[in-house]
Backbone atoms as SQL, in Angstrom:
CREATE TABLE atoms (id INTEGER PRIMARY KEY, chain TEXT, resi INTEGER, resn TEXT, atom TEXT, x REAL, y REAL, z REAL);
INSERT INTO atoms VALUES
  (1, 'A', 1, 'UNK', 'N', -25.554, -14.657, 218.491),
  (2, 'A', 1, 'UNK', 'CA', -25.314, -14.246, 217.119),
  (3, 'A', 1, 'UNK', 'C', -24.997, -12.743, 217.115),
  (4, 'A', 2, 'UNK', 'N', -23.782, -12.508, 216.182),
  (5, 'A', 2, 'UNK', 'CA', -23.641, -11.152, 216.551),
  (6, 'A', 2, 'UNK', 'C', -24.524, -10.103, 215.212),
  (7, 'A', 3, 'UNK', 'N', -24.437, -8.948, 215.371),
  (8, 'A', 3, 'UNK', 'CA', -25.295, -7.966, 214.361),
  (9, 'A', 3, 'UNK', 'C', -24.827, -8.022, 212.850),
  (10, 'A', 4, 'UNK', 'N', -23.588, -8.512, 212.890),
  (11, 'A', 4, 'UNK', 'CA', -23.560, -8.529, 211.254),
  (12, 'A', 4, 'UNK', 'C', -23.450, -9.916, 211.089),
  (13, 'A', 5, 'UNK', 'N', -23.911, -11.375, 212.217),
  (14, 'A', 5, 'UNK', 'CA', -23.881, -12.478, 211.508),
  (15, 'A', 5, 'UNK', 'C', -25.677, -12.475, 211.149),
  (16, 'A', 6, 'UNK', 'N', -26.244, -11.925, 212.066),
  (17, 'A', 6, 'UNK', 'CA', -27.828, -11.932, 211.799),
  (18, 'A', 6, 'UNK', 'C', -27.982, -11.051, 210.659),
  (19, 'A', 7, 'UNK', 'N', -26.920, -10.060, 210.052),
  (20, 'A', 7, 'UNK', 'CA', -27.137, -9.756, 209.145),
  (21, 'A', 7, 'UNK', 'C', -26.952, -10.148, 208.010),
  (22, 'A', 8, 'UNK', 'N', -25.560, -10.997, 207.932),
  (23, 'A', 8, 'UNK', 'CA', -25.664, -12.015, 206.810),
  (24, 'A', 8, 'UNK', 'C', -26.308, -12.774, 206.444),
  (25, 'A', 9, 'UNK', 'N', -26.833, -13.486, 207.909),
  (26, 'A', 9, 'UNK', 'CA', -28.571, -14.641, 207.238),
  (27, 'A', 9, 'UNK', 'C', -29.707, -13.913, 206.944),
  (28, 'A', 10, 'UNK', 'N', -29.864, -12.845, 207.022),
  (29, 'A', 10, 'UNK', 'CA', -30.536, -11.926, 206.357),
  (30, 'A', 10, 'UNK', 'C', -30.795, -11.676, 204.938),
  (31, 'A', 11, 'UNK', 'N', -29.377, -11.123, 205.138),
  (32, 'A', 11, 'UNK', 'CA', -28.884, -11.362, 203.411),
  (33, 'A', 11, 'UNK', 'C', -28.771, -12.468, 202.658),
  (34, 'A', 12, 'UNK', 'N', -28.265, -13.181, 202.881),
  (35, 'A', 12, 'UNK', 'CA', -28.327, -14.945, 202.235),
  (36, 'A', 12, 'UNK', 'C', -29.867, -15.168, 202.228),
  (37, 'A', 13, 'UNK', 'N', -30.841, -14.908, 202.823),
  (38, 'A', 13, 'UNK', 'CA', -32.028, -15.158, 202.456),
  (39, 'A', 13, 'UNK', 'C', -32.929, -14.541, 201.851),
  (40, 'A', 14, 'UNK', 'N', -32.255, -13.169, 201.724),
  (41, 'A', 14, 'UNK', 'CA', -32.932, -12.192, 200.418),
  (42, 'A', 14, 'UNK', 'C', -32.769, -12.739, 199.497),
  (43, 'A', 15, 'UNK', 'N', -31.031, -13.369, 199.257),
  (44, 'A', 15, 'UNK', 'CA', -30.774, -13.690, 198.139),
  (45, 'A', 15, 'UNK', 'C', -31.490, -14.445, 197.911),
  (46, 'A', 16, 'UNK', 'N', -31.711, -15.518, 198.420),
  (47, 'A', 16, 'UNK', 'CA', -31.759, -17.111, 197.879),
  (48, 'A', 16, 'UNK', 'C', -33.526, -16.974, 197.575),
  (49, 'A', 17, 'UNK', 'N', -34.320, -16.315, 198.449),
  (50, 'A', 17, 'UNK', 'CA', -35.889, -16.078, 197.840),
  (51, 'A', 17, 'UNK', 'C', -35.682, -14.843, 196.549),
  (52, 'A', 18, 'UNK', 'N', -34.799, -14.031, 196.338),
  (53, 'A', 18, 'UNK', 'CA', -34.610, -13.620, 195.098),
  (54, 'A', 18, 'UNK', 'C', -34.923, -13.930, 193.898),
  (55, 'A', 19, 'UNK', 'N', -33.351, -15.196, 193.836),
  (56, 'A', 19, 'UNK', 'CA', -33.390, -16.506, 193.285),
  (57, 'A', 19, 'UNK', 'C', -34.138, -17.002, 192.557),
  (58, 'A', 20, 'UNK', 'N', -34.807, -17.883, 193.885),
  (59, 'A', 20, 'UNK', 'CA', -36.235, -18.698, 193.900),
  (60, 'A', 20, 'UNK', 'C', -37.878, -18.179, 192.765),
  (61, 'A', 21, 'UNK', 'N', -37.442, -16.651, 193.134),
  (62, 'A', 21, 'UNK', 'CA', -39.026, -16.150, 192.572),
  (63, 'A', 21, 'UNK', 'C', -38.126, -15.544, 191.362),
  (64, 'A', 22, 'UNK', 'N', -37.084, -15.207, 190.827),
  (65, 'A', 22, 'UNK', 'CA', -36.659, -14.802, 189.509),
  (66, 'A', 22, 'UNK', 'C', -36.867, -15.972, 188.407),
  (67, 'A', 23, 'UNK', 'N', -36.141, -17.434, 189.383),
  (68, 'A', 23, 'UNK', 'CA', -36.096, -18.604, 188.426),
  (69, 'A', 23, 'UNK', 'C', -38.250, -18.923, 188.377),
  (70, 'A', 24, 'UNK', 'N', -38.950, -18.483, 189.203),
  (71, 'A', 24, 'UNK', 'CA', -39.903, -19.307, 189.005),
  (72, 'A', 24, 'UNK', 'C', -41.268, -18.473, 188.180),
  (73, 'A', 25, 'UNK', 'N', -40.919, -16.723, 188.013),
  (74, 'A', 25, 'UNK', 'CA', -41.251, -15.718, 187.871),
  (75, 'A', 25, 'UNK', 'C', -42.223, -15.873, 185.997),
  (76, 'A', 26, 'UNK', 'N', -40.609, -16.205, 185.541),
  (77, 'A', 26, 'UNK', 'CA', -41.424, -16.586, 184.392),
  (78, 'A', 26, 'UNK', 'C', -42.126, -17.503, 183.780),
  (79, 'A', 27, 'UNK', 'N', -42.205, -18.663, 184.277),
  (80, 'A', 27, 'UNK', 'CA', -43.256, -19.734, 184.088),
  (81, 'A', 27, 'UNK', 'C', -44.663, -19.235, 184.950),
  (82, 'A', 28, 'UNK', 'N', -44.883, -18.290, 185.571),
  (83, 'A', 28, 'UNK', 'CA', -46.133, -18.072, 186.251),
  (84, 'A', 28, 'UNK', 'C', -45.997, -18.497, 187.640),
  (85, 'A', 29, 'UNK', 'N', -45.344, -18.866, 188.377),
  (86, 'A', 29, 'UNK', 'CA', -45.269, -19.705, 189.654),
  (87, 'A', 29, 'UNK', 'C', -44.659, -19.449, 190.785),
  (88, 'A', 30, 'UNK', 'N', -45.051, -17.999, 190.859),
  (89, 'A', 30, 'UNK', 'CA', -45.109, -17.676, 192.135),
  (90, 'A', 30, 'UNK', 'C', -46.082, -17.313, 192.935),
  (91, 'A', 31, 'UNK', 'N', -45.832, -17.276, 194.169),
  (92, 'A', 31, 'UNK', 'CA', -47.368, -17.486, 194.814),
  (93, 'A', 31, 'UNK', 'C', -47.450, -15.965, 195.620),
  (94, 'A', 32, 'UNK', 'N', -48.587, -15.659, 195.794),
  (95, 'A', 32, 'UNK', 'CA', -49.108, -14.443, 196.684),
  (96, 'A', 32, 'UNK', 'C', -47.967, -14.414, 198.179),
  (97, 'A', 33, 'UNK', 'N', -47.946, -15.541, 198.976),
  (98, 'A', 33, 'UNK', 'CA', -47.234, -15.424, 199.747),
  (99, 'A', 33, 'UNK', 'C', -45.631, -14.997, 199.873),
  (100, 'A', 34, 'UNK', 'N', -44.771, -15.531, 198.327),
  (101, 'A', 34, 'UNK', 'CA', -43.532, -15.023, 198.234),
  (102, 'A', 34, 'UNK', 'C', -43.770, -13.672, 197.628),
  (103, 'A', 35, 'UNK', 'N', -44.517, -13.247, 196.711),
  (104, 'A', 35, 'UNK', 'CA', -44.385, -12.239, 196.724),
  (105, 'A', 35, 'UNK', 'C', -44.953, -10.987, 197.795),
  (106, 'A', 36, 'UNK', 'N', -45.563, -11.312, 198.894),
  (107, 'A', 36, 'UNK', 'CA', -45.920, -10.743, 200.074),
  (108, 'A', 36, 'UNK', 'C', -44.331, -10.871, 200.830),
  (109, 'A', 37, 'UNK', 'N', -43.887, -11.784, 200.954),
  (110, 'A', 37, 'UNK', 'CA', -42.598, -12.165, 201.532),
  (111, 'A', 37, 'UNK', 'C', -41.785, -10.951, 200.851),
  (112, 'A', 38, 'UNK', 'N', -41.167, -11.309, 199.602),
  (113, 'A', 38, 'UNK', 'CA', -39.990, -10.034, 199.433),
  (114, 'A', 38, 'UNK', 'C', -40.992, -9.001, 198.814),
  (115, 'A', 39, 'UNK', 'N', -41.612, -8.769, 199.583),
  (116, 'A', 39, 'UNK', 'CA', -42.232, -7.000, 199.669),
  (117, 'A', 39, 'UNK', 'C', -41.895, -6.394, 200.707),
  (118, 'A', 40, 'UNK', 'N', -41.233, -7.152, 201.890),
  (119, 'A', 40, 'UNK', 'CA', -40.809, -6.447, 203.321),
  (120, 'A', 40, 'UNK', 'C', -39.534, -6.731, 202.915),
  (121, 'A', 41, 'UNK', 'N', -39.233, -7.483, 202.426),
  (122, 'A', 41, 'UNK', 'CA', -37.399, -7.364, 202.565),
  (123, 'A', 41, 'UNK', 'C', -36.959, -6.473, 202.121),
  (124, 'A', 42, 'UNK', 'N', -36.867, -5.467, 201.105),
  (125, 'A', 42, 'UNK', 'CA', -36.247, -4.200, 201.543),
  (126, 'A', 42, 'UNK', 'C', -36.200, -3.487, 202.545),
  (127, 'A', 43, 'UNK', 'N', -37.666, -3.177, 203.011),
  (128, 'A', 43, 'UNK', 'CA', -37.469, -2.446, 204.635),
  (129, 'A', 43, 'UNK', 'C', -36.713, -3.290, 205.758),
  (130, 'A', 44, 'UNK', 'N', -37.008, -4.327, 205.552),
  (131, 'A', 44, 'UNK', 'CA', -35.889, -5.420, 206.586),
  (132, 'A', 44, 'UNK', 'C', -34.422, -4.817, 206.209),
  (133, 'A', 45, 'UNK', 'N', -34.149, -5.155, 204.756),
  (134, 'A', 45, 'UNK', 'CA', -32.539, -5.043, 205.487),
  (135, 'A', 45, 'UNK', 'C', -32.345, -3.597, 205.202),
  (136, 'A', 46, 'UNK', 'N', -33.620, -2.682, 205.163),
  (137, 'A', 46, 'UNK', 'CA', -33.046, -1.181, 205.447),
  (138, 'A', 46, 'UNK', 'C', -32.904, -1.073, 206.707),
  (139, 'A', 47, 'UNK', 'N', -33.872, -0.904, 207.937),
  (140, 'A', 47, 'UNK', 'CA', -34.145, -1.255, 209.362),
  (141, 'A', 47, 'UNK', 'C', -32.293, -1.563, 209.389),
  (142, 'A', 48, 'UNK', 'N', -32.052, -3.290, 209.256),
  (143, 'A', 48, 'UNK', 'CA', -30.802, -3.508, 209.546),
  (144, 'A', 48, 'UNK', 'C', -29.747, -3.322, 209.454),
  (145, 'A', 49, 'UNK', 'N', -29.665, -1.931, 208.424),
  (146, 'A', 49, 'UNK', 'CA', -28.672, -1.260, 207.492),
  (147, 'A', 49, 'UNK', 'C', -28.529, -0.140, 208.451),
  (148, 'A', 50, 'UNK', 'N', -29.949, 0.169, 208.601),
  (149, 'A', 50, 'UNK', 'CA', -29.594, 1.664, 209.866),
  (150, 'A', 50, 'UNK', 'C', -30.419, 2.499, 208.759),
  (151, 'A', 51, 'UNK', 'N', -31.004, 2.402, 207.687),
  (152, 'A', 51, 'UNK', 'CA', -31.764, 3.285, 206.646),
  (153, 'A', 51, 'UNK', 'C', -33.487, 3.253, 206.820),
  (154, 'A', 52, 'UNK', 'N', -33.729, 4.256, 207.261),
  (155, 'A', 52, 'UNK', 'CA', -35.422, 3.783, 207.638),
  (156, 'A', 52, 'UNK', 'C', -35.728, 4.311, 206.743),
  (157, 'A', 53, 'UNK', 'N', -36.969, 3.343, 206.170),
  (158, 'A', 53, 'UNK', 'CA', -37.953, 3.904, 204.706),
  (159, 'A', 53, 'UNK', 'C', -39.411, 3.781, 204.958),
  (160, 'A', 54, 'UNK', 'N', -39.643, 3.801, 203.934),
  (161, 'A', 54, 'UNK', 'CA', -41.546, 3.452, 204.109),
  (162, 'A', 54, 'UNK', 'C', -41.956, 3.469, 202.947),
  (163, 'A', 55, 'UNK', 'N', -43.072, 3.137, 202.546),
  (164, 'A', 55, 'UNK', 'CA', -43.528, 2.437, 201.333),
  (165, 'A', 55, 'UNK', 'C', -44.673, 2.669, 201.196),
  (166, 'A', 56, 'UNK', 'N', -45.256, 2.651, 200.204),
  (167, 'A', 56, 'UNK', 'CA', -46.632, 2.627, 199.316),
  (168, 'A', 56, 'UNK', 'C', -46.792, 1.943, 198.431),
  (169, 'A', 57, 'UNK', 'N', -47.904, 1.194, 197.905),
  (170, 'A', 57, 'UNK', 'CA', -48.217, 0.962, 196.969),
  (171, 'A', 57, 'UNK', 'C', -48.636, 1.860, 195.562),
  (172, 'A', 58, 'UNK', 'N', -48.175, 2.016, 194.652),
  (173, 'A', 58, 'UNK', 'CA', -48.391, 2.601, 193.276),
  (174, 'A', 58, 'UNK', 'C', -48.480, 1.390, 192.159),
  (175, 'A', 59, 'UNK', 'N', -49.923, 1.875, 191.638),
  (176, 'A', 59, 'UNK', 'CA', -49.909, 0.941, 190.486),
  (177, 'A', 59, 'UNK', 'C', -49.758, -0.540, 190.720),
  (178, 'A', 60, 'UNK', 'N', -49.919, -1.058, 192.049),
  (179, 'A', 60, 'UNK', 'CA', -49.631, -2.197, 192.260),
  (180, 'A', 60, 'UNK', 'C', -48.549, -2.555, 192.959),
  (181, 'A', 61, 'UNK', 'N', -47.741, -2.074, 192.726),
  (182, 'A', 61, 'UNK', 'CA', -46.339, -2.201, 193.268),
  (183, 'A', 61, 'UNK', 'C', -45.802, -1.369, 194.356),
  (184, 'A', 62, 'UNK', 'N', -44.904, -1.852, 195.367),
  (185, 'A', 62, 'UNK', 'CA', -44.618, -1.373, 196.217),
  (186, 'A', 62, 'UNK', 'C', -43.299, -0.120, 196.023),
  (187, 'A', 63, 'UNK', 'N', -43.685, 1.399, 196.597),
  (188, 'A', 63, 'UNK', 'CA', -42.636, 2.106, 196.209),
  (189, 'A', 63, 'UNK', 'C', -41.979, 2.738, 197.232),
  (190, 'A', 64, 'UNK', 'N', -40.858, 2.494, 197.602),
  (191, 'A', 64, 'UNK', 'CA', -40.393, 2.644, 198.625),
  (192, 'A', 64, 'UNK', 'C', -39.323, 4.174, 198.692),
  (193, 'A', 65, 'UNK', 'N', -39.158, 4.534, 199.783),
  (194, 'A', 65, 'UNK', 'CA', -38.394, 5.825, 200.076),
  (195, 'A', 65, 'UNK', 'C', -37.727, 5.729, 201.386),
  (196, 'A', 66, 'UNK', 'N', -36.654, 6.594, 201.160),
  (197, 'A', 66, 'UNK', 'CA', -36.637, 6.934, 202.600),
  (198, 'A', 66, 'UNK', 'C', -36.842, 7.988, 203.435),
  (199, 'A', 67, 'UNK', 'N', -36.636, 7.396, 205.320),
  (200, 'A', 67, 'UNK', 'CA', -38.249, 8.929, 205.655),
  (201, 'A', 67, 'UNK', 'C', -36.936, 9.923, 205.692),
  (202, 'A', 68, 'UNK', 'N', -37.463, 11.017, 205.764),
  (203, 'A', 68, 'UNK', 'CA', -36.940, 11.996, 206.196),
  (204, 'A', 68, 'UNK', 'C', -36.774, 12.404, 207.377);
């Protein structure tokens, strides 16, 4: 597999758990694990972008930067 096909299934699977937790978001029904899941996918496809960041939690939520 070359670097930008592993990067497209990358991407196609940000999307599609995107998706998944937007459509299921507002009925209440998402679970700890997807949202543990796309809490790394930004740094994933930063890493794969070539953009290194890092993150904290604020207020609950994850806030991400990039390092310097």
């Amino acid at each position: 597999m070359t670097d930008n096909t592993g990067l497209a299934v990358v991407l196609r699977t940000a999307q599609w758990e995107l998706d998944e937790v937007a459509f299921a978001l507002p009925r209440g029904d998402v679970t700890d694990e997807q949202r543990a899941r796309l809490a790394t996918t930004p740094a994933t496809l930063a890493d794969l972008l070539g953009t290194p960041v890092r993150g904290e939690y604020v207020d609950g939520r994850l806030s991400l930067s990039e390092e310097e």
